[in-house]
DOBABA-890259 format. One record per residue (C-alpha): y, x, z; residue in three letters; residue number from 0. Coordinates in Angstrom, 1 decimal. Layout:
N
- Y,X,Z,ala,NUM
...
This chain:
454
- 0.0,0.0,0.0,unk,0
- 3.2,1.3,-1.0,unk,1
- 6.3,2.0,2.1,unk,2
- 8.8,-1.0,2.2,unk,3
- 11.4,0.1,0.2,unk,4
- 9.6,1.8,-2.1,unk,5
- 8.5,1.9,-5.7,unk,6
- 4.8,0.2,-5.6,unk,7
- 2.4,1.4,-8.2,unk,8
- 1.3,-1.3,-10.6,unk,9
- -2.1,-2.4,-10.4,unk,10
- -4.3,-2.9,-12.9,unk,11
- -5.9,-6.4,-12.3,unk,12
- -4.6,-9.2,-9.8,unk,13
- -8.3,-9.0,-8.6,unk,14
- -8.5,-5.5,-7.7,unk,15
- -4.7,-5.4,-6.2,unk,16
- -5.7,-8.7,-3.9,unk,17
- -9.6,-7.2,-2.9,unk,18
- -7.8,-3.9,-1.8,unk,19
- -4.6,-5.4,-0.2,unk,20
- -7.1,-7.8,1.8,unk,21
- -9.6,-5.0,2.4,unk,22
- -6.9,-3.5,4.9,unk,23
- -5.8,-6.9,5.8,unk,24
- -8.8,-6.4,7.6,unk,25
- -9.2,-3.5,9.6,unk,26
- -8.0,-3.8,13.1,unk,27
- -4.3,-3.7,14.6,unk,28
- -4.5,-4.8,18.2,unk,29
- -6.1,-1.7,19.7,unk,30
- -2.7,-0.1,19.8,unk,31
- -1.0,-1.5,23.1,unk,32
- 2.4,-3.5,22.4,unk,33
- 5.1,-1.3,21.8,unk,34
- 7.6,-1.1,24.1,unk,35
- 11.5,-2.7,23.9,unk,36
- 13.3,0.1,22.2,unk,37
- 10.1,1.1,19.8,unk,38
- 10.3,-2.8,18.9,unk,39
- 14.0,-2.4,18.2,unk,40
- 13.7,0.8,16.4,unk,41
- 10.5,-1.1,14.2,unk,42
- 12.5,-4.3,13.6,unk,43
- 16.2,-2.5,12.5,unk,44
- 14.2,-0.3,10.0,unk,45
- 12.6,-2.9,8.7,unk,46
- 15.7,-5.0,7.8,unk,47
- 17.2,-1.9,6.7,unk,48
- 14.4,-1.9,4.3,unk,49
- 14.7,-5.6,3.0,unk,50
- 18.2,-5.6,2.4,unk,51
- 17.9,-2.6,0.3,unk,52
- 15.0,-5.1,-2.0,unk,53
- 17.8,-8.0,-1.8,unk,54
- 20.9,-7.8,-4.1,unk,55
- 24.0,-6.6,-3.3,unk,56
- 25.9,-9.6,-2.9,unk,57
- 24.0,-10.4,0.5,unk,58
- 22.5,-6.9,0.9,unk,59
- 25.5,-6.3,3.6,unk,60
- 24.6,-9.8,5.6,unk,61
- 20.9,-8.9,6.1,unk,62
- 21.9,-5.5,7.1,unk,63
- 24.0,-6.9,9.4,unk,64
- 21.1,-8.1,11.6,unk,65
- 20.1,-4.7,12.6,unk,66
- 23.2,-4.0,14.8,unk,67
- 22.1,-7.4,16.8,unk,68
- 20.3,-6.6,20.5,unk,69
- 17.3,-8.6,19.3,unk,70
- 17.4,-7.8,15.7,unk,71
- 14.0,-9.3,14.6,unk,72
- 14.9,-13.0,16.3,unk,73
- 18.4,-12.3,14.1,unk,74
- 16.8,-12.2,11.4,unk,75
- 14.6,-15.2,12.2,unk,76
- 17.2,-17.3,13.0,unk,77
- 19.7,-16.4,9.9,unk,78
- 19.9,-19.2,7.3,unk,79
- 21.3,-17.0,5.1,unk,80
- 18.8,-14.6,5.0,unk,81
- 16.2,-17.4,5.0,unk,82
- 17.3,-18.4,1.5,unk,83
- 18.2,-15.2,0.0,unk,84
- 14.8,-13.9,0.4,unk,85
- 13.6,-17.3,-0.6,unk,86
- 15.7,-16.9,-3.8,unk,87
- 14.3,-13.4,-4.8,unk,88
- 11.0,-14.6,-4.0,unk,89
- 10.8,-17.5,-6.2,unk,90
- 13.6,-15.7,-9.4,unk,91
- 12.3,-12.5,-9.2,unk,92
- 10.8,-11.2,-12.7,unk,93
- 7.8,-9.9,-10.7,unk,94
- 7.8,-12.5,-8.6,unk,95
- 3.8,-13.0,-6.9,unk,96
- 2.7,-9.8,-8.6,unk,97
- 1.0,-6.8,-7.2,unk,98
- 4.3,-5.0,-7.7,unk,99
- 6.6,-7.3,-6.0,unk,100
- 8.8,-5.6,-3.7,unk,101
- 9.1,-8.7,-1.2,unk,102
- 5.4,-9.7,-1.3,unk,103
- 4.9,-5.8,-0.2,unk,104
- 7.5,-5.8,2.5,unk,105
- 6.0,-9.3,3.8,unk,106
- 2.4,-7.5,3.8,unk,107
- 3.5,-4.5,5.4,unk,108
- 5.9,-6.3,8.3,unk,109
- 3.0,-8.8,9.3,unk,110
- 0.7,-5.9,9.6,unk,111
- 3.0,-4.2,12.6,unk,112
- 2.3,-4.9,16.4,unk,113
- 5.8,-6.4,17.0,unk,114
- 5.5,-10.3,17.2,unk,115
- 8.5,-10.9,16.8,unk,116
- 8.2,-9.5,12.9,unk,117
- 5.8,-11.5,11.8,unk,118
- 7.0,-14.8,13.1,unk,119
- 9.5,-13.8,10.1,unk,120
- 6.6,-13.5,7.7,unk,121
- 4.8,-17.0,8.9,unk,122
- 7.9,-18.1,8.2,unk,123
- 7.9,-17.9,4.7,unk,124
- 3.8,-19.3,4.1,unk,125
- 5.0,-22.5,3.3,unk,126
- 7.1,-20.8,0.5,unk,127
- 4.5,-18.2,-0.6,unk,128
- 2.0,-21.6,-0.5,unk,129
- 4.1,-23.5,-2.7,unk,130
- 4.8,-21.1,-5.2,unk,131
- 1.2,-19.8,-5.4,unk,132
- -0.1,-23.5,-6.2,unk,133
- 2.7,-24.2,-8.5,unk,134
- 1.0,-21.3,-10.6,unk,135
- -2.8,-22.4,-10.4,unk,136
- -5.0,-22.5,-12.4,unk,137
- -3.9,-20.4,-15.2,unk,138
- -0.8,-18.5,-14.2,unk,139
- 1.2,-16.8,-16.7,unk,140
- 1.6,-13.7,-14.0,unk,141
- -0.8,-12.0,-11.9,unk,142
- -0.3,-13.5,-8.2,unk,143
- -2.1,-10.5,-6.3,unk,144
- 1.4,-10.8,-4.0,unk,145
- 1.3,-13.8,-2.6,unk,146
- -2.3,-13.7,-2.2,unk,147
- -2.1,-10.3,-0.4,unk,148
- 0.1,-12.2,2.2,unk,149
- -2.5,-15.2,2.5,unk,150
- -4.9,-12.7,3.1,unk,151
- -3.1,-11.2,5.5,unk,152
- -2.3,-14.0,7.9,unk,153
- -6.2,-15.6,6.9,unk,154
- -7.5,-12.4,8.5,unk,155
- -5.1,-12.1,11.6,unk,156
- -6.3,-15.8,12.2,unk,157
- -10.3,-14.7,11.8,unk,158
- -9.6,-12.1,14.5,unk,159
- -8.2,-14.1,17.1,unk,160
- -10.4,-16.8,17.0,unk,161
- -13.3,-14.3,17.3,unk,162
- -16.2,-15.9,15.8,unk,163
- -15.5,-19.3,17.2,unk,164
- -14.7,-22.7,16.4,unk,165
- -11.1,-24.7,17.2,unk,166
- -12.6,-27.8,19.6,unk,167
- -10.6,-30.5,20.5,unk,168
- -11.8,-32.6,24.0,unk,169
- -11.7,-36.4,23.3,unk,170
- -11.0,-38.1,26.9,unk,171
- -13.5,-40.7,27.9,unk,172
- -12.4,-43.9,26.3,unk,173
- -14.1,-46.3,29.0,unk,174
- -11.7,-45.1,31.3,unk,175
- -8.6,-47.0,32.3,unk,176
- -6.2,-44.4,31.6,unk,177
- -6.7,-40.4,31.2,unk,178
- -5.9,-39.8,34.8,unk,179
- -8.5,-42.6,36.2,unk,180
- -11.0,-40.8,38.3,unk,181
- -14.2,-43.3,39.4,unk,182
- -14.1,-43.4,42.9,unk,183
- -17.4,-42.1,44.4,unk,184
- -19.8,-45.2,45.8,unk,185
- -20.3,-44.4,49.6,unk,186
- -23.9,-44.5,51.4,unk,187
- -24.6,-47.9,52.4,unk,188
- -26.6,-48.4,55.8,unk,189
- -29.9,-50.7,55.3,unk,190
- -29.9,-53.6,57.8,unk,191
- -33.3,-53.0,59.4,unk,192
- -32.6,-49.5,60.0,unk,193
- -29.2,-48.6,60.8,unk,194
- -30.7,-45.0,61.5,unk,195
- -31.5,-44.7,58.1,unk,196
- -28.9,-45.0,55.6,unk,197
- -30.0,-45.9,52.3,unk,198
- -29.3,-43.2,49.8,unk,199
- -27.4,-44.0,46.7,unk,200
- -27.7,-42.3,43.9,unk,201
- -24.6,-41.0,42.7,unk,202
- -23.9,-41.1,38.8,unk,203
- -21.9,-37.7,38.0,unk,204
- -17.9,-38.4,36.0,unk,205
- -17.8,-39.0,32.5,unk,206
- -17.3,-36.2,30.8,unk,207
- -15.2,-35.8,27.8,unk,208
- -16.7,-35.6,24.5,unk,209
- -15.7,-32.2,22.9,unk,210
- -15.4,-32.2,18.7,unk,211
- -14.8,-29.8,16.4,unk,212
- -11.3,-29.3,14.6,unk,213
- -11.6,-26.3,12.8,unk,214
- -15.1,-24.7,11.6,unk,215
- -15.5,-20.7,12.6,unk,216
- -13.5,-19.0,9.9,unk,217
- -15.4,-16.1,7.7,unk,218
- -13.8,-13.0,6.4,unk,219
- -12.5,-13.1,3.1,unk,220
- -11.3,-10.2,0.8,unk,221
- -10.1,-12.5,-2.2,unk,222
- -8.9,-15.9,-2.9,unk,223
- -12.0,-17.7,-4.6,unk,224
- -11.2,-21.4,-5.6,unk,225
- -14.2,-22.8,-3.8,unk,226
- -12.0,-21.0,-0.7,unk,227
- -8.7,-21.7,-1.5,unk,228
- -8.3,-24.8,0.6,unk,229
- -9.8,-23.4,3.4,unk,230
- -8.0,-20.4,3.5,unk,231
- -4.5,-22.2,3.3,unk,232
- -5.8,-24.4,5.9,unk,233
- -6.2,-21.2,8.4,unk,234
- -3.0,-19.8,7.8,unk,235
- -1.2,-23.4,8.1,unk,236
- -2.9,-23.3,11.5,unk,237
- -1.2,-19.6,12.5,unk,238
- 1.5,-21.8,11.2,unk,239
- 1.2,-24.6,13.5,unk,240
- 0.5,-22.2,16.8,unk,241
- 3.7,-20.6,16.7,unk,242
- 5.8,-23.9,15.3,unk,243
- 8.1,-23.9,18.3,unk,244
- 9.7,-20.4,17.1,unk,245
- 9.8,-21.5,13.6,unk,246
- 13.8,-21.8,12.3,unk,247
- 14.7,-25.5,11.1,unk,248
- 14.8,-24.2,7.5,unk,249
- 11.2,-23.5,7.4,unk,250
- 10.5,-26.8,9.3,unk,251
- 12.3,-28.5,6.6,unk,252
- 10.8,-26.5,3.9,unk,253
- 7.5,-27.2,4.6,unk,254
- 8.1,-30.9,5.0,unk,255
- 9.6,-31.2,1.2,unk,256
- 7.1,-29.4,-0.2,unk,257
- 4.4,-31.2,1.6,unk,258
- 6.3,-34.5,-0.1,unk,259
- 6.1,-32.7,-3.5,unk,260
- 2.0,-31.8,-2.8,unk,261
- 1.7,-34.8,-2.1,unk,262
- 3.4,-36.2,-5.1,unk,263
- 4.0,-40.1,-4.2,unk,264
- 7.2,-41.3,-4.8,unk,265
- 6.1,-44.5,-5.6,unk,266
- 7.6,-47.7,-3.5,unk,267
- 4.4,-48.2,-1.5,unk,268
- 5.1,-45.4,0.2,unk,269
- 7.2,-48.0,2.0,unk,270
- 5.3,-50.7,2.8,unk,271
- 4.8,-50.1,6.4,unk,272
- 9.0,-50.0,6.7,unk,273
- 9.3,-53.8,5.4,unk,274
- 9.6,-56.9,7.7,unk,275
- 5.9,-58.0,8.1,unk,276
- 7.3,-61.3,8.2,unk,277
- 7.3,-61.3,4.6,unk,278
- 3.8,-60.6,4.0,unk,279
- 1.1,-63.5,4.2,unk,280
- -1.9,-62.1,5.8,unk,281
- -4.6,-64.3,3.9,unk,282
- -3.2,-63.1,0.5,unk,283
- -1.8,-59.6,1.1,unk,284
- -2.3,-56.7,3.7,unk,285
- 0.5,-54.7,4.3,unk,286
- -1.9,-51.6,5.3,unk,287
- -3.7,-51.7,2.2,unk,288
- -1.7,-50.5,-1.5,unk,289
- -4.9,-52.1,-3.3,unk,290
- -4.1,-55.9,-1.8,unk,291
- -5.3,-58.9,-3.6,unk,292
- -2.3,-61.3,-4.2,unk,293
- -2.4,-64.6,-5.7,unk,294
- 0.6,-65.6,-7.8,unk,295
- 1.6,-68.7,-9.5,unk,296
- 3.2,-68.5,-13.0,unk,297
- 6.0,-71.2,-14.4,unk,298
- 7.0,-74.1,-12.5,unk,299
- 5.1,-75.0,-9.2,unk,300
- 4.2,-79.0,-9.6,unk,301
- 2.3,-80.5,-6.7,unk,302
- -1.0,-80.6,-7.8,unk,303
- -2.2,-83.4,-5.4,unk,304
- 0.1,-86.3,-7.6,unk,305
- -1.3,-84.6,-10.8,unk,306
- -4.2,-86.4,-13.1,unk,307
- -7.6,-84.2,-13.0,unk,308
- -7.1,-83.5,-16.9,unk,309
- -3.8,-81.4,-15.6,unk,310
- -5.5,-79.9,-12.4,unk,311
- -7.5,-77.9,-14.6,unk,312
- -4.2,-76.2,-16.1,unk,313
- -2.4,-75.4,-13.1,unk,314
- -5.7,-73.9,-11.9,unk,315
- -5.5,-71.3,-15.3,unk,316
- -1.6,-70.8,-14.4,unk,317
- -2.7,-68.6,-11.3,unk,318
- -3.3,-65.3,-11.7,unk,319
- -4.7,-62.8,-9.5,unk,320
- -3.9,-59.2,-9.2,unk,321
- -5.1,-56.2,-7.8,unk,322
- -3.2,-53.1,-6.9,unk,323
- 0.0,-52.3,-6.6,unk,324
- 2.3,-53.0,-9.4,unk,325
- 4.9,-50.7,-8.9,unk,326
- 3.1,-48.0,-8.3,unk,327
- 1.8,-47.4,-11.8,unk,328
- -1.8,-46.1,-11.0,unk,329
- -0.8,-44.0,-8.3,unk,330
- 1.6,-41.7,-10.1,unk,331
- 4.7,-40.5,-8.7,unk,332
- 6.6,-42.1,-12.0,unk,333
- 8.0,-39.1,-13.1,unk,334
- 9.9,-38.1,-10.6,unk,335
- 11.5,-34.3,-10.1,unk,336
- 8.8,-32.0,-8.5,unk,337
- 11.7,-29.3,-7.9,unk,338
- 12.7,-29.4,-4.4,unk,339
- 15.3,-27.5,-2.1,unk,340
- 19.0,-27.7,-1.4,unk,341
- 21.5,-24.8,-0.8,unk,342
- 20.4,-21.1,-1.6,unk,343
- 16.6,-22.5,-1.0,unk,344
- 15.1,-22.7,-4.5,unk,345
- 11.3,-23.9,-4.7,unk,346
- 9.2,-25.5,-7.3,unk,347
- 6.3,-27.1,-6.9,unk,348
- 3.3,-30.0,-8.1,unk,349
- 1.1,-32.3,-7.2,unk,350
- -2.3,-30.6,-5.4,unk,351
- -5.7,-31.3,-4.3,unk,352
- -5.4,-32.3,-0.6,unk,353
- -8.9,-31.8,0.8,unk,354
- -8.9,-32.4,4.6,unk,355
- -9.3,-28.7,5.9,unk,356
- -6.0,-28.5,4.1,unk,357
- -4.2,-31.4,4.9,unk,358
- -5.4,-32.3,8.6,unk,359
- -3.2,-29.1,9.8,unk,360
- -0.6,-30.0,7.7,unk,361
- -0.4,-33.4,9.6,unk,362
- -0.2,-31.7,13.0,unk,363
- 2.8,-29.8,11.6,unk,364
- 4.4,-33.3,10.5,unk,365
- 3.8,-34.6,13.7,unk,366
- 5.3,-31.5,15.6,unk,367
- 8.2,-32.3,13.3,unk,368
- 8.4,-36.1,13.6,unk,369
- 8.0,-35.8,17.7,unk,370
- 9.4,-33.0,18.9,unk,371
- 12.3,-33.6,20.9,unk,372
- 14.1,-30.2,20.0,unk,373
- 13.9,-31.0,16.4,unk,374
- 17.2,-31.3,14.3,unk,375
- 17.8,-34.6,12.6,unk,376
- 17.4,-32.5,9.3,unk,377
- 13.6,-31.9,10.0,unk,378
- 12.8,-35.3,11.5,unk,379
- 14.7,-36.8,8.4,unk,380
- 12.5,-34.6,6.2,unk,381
- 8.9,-35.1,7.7,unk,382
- 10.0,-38.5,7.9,unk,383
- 9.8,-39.0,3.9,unk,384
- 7.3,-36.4,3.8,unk,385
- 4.3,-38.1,5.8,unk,386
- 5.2,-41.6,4.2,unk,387
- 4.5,-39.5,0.4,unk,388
- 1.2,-38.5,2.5,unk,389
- -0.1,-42.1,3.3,unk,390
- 0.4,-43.4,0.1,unk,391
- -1.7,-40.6,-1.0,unk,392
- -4.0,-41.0,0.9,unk,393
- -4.0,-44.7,0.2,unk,394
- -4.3,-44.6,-3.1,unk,395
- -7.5,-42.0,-2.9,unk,396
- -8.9,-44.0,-0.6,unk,397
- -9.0,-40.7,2.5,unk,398
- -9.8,-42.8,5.8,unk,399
- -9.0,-40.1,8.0,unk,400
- -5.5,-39.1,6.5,unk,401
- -4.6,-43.0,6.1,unk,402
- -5.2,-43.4,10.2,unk,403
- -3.4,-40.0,10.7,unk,404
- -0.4,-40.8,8.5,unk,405
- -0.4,-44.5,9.8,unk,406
- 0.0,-43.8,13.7,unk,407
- 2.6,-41.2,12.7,unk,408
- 4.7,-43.4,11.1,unk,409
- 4.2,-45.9,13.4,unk,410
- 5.0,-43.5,16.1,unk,411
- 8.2,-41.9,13.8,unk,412
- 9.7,-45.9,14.0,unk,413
- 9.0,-46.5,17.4,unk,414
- 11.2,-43.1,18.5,unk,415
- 13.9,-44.2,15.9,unk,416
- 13.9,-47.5,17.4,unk,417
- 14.2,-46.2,20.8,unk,418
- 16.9,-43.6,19.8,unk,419
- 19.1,-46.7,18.3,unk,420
- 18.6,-48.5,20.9,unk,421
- 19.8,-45.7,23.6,unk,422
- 22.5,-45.4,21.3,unk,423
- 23.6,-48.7,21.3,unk,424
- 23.2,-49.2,25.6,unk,425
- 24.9,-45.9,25.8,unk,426
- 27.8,-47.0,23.2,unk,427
- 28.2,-50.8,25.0,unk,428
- 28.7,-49.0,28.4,unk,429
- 31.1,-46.9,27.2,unk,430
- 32.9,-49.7,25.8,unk,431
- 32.6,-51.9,29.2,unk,432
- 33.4,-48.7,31.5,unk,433
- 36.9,-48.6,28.8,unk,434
- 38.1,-51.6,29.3,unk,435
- 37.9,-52.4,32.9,unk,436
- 39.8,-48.7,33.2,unk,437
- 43.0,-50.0,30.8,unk,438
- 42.1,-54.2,31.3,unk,439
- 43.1,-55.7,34.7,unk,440
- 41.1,-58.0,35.8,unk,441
- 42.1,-62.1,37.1,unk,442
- 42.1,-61.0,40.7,unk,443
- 43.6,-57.7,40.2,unk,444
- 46.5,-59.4,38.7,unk,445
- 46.5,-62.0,41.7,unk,446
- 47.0,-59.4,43.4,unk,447
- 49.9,-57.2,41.1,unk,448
- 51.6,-61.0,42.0,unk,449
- 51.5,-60.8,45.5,unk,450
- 52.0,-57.8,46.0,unk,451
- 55.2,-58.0,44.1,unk,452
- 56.9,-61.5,45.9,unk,453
């Protein structure tokens, strides 16, 4: 691997560069012990030194910038600015995925340090280097040994720490009344002809919660094989989703528009679950189903009870039934723009498989990002739209799992946007009450104004 900064050799298949790049992805980096505070500084300032000098020189002095900071890593981390500008190179660059692309080796290089702190900054950009690397499948144009280096990278650091075993996830007992319900334990019982002699109960042990599995033990992996791909994005989403509460906004928000744009339904049912059930009849529609049978009636609607029997027959013919949604022509996203991004952020991306080792932790991210209550409004707005795109999805490929997943989180996103409008408005009317009894007198205070003046 070439120094950051440097001039990388080119390579002479994407293969080759990505089997290499991967094979020292793999050798160990945690034996060393942590460095310590100033050899973390010294790390992190060189190696922002060494990006700005790959950026151009119109934002080459703002990244540099960073270094001077006490805590120059988290600077960087926290900088908008140089959020997009690396974005920008990332996705413009002429080399841009390739096994000589100056970013993709200085993203390689800084998540294979010992300083945390430095490769939060590279987890940062995964939902980037995701989207752009998908956007180029199956046949890309370009080699993309780069970005899959990085995949490889993080895939590998994941496969370390989890050592062999699986992620489990412990179900509570759902017999229970609530989680903290503990059974009280029955107490021994004395037999009426033999007080002595208490009769011995026996005692059935707690319920215990039933553990399942959420993520499969990970194997190593030294390319990017398509029968892998998903799985492999799946494990670095969830070296993602560990470390979620340090991620920046923009990579929050990122990541939620380009799930929208995986996802790729734009379509109105995306919506249904917003409308006024009022206006649905259960016995002809279901508003949690995009497939619904409705029955409609064409023309004029006669009473059919006054009509002869010759005319019944022809009202019968006049209704029509329908299946599937007619707006949502087939389940296409109708054409809409698959380029995403606002500001300096530049991404393109397309419509992708969603198998569920990829999506399931992309819909713990969306739920971090719905719920969390240090979220900005920006990333709440953005997974907002982005897991509704997600359940008509799923919907319309018929994925039970993702359809209850996506469900309860929107369910759960209009519940806390009701209760935020509704604080809001409490908040706002006491405000309003607590202003006017300050500058309105009241009947008796003016009673006594009156008095007090004769």
């Amino acid at each position: 691997m070439a120094a950051s900064g440097g001039s990388p050799s080119p390579t002479t298949s994407s293969a080759t560069s990505a089997s290499s790049l991967a094979t020292l992805a793999l050798t160990p980096n945690g034996t060393n012990p942590p460095p310590s505070w100033w050899e973390s500084v010294t790390k992190a300032r060189s190696a922002i030194l060494s990006l700005s000098s790959l950026l151009p020189s119109s934002v080459a002095a703002t990244v540099s910038s960073l270094a001077d900071s006490d805590r120059p890593a988290l600077s960087l981390l926290s900088s908008s600015a140089a959020y997009g500008s690396v974005s920008l190179s990332l996705s413009s660059s002429s080399v841009s995925g390739s096994g000589s692309d100056p970013i993709c080796h200085w993203l390689y290089d800084t998540y294979l340090s010992s300083d945390p702190d430095l490769r939060l900054i590279v987890l940062s950009f995964l939902p980037l280097i995701s989207s752009l690397y998908l956007s180029r499948l199956p046949s890309p144009s370009s080699p993309l040994s780069g970005f899959e280096a990085v995949i490889l990278a993080i895939y590998s650091s994941e496969v370390k720490s989890r050592g062999g075993r699986p992620l489990l996830v412990s179900v509570p007992d759902l017999s229970l009344p609530s989680l903290y319900h503990t059974p009280p334990k029955p107490a021994a019982v004395n037999h009426p002809k033999s007080p002595r002699s208490p009769t011995k109960i026996k005692l059935m042990p707690p319920p215990q919660p039933s553990v399942s599995v959420l993520s499969a033990p990970l194997e190593p992996q030294i390319a990017v094989k398509s029968t892998k791909r998903a799985s492999i994005l799946g494990a670095c989403f969830d070296a993602y989703y560990s470390k979620i509460s340090q991620m920046p906004s923009c990579s929050k928000v990122d990541l939620c528009e380009i799930i929208a744009t995986w996802a790729g339904q734009f379509c109105p049912c995306r919506l249904e679950l917003d409308e006024d059930r009022h206006n649905f009849d259960p016995l002809l529609s279901s508003p949690s189903s995009s497939s619904s049978i409705e029955v409609k009636h064409l023309g004029d609607k006669p009473d059919t009870c006054s009509l002869p029997v010759d005319n019944v027959s022809k009202e019968i013919g006049a209704l029509q039934i329908t299946e599937g949604d007619r707006h949502c022509n087939q389940g296409e996203d109708n054409g809409s723009d698959m380029s995403v991004g606002t500001g300096t952020r530049s991404k393109v991306g397309t419509r992708v498989p969603l198998p569920w080792e990829l999506l399931q932790p992309l819909l713990r991210i969306l739920g971090h990002c719905l719920l969390a209550p240090l979220n900005s409004t920006e990333v709440k707005d953005a997974a907002s739209v982005a897991i509704r795109c997600v359940y008509a999805r799923a919907s319309h490929e018929l994925m039970p799992q993702a359809i209850l997943a996506s469900r309860s989180l929107i369910q759960l996103d209009k519940s806390a946007r009701d209760a935020a409008k509704a604080t809001s408005m409490s908040v706002g009317a006491q405000n309003s009450t607590a202003g006017s009894n300050v500058t309105t007198p009241t009947k008796q205070r003016l009673q006594e104004v009156m008095m007090g003046s004769k």
